[in-house]
N, CA and C atoms as a LAMMPS dump frame, in Angstrom:
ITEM: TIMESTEP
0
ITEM: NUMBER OF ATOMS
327
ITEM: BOX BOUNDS ff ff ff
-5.0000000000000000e+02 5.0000000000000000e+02
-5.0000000000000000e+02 5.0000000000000000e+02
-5.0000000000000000e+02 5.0000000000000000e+02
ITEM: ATOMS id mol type element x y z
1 1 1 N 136.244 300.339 -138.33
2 1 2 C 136.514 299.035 -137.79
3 1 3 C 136.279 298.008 -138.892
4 2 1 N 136.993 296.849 -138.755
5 2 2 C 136.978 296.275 -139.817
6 2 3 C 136.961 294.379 -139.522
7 3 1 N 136.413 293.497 -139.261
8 3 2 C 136.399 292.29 -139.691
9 3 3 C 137.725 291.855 -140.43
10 4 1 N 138.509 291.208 -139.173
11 4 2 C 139.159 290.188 -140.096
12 4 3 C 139.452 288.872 -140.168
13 5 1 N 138.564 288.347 -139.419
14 5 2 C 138.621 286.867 -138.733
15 5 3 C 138.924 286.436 -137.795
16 6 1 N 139.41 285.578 -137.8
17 6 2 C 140.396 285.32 -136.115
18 6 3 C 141.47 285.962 -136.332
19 7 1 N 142.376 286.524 -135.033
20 7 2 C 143.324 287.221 -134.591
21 7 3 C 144.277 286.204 -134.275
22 8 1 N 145.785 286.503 -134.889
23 8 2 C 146.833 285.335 -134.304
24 8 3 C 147.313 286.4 -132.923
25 9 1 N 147.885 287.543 -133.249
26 9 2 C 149.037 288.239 -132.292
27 9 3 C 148.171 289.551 -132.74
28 10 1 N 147.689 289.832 -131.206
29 10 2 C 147.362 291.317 -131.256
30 10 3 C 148.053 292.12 -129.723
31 11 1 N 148.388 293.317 -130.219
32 11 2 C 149.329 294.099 -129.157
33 11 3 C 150.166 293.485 -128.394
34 12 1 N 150.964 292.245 -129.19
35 12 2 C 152.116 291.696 -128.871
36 12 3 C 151.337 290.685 -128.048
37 13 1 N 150.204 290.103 -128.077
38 13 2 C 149.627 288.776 -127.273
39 13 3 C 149.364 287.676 -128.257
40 14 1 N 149.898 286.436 -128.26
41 14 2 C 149.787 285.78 -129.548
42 14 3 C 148.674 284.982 -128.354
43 15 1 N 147.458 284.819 -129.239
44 15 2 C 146.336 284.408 -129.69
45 15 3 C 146.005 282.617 -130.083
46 16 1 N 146.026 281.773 -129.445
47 16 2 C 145.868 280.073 -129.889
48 16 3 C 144.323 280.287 -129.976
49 17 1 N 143.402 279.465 -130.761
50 17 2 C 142.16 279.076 -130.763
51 17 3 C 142.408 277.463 -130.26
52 18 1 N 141.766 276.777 -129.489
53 18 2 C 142.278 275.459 -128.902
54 18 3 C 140.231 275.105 -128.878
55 19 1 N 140.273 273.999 -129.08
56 19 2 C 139.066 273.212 -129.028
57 19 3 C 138.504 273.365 -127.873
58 20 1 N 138.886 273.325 -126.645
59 20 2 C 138.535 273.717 -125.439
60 20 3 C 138.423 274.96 -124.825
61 21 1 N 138.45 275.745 -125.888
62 21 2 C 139.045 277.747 -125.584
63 21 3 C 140.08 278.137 -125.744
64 22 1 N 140.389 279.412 -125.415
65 22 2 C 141.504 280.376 -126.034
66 22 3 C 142.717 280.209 -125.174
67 23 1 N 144.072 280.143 -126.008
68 23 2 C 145.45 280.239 -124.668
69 23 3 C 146.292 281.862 -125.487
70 24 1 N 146.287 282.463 -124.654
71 24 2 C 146.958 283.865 -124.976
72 24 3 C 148.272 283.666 -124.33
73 25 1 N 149.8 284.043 -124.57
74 25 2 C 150.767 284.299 -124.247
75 25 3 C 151.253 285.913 -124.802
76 26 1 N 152.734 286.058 -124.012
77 26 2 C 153.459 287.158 -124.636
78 26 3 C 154.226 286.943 -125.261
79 27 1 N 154.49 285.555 -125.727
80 27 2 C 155.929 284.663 -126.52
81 27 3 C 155.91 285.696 -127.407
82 28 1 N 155.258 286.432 -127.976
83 28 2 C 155.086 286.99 -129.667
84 28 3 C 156.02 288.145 -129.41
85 29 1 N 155.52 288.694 -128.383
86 29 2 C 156.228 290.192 -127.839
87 29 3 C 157.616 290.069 -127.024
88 30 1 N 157.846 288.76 -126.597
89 30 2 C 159.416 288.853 -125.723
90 30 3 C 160.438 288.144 -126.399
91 31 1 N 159.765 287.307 -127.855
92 31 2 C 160.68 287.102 -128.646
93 31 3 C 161.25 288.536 -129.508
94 32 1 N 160.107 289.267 -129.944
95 32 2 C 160.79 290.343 -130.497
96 32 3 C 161.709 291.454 -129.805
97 33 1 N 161.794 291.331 -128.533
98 33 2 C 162.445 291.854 -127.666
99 33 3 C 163.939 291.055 -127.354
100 34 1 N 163.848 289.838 -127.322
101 34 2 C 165.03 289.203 -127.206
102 34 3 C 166.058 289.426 -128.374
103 35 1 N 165.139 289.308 -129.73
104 35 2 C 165.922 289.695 -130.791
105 35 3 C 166.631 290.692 -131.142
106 36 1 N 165.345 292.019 -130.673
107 36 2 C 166.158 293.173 -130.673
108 36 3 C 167.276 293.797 -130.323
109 37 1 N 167.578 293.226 -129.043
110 37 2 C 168.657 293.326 -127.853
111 37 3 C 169.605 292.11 -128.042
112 38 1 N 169.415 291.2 -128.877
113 38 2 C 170.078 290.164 -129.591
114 38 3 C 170.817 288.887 -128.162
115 39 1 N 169.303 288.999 -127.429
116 39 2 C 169.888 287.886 -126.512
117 39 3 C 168.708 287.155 -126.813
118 40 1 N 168.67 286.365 -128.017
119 40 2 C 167.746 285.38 -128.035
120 40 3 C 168.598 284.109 -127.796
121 41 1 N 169.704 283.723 -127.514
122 41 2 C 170.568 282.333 -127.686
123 41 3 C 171.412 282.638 -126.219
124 42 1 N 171.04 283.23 -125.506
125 42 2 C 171.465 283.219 -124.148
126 42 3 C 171.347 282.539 -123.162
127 43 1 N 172.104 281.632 -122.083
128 43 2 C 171.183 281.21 -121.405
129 43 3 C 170.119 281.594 -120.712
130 44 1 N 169.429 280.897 -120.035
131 44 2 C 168.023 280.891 -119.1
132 44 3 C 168.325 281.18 -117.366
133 45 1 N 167.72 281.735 -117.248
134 45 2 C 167.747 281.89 -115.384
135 45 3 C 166.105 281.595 -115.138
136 46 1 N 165.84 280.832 -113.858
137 46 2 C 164.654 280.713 -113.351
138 46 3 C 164.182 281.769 -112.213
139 47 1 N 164.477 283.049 -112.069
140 47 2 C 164.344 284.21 -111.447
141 47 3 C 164.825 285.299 -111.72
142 48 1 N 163.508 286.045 -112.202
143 48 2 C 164.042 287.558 -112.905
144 48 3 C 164.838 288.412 -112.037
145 49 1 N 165.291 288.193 -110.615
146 49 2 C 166.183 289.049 -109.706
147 49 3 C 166.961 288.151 -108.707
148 50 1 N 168.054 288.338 -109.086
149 50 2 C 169.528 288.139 -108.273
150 50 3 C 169.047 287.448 -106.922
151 51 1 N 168.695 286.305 -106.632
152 51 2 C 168.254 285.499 -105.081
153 51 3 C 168.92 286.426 -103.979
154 52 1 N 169.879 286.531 -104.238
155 52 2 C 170.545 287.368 -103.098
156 52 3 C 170.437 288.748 -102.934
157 53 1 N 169.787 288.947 -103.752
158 53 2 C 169.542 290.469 -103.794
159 53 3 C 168.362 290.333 -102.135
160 54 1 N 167.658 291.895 -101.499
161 54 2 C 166.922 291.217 -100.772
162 54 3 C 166.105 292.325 -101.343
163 55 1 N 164.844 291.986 -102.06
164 55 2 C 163.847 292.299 -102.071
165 55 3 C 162.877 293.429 -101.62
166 56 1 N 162.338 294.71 -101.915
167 56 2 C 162.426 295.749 -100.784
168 56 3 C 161.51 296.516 -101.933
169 57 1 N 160.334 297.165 -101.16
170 57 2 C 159.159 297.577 -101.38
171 57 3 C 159.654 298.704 -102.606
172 58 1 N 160.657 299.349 -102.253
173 58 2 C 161.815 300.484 -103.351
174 58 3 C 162.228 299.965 -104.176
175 59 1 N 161.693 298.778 -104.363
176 59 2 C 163.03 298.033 -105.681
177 59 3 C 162.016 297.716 -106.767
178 60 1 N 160.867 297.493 -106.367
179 60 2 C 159.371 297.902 -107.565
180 60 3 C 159.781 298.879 -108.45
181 61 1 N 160.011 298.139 -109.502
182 61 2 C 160.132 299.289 -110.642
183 61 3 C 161.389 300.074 -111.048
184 62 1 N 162.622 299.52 -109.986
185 62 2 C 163.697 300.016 -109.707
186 62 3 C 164.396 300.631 -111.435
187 63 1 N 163.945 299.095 -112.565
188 63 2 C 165.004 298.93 -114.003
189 63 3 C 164.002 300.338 -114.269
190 64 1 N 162.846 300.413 -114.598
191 64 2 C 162.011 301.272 -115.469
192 64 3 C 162.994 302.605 -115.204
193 65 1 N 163.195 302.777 -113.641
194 65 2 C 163.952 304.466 -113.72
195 65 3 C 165.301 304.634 -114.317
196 66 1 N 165.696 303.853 -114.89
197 66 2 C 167.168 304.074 -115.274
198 66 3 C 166.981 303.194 -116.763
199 67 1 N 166.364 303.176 -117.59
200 67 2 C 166.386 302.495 -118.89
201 67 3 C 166.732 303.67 -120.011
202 68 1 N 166.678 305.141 -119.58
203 68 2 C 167.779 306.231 -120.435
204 68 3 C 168.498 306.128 -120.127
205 69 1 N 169.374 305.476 -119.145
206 69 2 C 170.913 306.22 -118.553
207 69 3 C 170.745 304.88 -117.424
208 70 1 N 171.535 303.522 -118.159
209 70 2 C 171.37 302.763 -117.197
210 70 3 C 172.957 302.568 -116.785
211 71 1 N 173.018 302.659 -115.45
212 71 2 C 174.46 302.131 -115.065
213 71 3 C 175.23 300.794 -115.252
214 72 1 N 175.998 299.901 -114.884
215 72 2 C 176.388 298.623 -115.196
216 72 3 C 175.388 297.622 -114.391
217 73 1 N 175.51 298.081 -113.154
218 73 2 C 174.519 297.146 -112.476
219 73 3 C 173.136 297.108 -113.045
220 74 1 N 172.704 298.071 -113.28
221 74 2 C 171.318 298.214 -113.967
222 74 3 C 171.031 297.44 -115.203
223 75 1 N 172.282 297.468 -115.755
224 75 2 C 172.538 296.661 -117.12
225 75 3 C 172.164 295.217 -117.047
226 76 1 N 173.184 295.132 -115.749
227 76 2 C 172.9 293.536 -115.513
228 76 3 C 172.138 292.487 -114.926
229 77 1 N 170.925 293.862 -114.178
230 77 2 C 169.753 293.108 -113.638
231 77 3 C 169.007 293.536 -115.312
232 78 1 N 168.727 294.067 -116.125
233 78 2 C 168.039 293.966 -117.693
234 78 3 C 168.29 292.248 -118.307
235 79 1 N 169.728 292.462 -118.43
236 79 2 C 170.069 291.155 -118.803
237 79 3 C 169.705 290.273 -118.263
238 80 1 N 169.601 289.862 -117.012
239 80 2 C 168.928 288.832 -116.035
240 80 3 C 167.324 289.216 -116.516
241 81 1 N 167.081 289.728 -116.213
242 81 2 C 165.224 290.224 -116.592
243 81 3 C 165.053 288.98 -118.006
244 82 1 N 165.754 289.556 -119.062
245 82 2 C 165.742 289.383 -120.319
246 82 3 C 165.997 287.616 -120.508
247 83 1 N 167.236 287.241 -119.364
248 83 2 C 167.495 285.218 -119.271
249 83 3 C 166.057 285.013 -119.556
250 84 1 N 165.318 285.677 -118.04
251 84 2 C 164.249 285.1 -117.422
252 84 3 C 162.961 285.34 -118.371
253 85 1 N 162.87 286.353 -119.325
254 85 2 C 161.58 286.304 -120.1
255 85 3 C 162.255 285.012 -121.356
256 86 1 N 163.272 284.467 -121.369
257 86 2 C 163.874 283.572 -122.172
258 86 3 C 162.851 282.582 -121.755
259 87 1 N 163.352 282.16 -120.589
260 87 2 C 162.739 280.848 -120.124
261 87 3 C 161.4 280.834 -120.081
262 88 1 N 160.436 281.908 -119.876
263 88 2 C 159.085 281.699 -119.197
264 88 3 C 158.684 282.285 -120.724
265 89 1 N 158.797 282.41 -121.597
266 89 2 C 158.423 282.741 -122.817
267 89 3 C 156.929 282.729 -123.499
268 90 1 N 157.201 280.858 -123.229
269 90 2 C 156.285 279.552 -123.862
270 90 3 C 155.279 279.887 -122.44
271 91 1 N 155.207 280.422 -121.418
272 91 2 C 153.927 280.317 -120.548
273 91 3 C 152.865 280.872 -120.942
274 92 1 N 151.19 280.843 -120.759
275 92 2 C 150.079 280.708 -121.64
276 92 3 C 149.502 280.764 -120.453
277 93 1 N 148.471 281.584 -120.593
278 93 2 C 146.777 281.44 -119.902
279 93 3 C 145.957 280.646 -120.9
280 94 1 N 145.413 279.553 -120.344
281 94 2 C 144.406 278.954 -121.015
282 94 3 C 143.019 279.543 -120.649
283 95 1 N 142.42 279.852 -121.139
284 95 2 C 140.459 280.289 -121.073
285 95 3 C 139.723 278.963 -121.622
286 96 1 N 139.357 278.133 -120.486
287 96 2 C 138.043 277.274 -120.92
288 96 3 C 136.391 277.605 -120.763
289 97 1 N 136.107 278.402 -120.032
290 97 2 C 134.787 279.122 -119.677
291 97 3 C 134.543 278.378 -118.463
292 98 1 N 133.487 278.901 -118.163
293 98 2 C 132.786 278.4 -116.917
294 98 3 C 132.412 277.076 -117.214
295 99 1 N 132.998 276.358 -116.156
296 99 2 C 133.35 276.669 -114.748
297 99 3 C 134.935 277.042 -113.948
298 100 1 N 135.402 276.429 -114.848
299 100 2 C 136.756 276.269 -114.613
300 100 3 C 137.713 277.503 -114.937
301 101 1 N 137.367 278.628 -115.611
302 101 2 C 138.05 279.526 -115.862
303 101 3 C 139.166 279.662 -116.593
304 102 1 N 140.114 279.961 -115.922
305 102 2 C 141.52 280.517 -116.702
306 102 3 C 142.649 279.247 -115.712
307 103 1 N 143.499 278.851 -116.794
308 103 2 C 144.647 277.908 -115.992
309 103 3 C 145.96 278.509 -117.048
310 104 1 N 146.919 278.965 -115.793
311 104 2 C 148.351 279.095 -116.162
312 104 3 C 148.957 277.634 -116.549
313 105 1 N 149.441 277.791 -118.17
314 105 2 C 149.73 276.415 -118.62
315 105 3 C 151.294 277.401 -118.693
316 106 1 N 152.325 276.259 -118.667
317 106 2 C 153.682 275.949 -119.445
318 106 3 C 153.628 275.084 -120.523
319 107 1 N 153.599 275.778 -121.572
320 107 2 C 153.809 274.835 -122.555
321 107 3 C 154.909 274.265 -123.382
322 108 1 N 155.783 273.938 -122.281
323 108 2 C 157.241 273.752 -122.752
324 108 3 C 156.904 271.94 -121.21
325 109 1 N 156.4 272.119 -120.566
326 109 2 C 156.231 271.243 -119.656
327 109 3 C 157.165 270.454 -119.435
């Protein structure tokens, strides 16, 4: 083990030090994902699943079973997934300590 100071991005969690405590996001990890799949300049959706879709205790986890061998539809709820980690990117847990705890910030506001 080794000392290396403060941590910016560890296991894809980028790391803020803030005067008031720590704000951790996944921006670090869903940008490199957007890139990869080369929908970083795509638009944005504000819901990772189709409104009209209806929602159903079977549909937990539905993308994970088909990400070897995904069909078209499958494709196109990924792509929707992928709008939606677009938009919510910049969201952050702030850590101030006790008393107040942890606050879900947007930092795109």
């Amino acid at each position: 083990m080794k000392d290396m100071r403060k941590v910016d991005v560890i296991l894809g969690i980028r790391i803020k030090h803030r005067s008031n405590g720590i704000q951790i996001s996944q921006s670090h990890y869903i940008e490199k994902a957007l890139k990869k799949f080369n929908y970083f300049d795509y638009t944005l959706v504000s819901t990772p699943m189709d409104t009209s879709e209806k929602l159903m205790a079977n549909n937990v986890g539905k993308l994970s079973r088909y990400t070897s061998n995904p069909g078209t539809q499958h494709w196109q709820a990924i792509q929707r997934v992928l709008k939606y980690l677009k938009k919510t990117m910049d969201y952050s847990l702030i850590y101030t300590g006790y008393p107040s705890g942890a606050l879900l910030h947007n930092t795109i506001a």
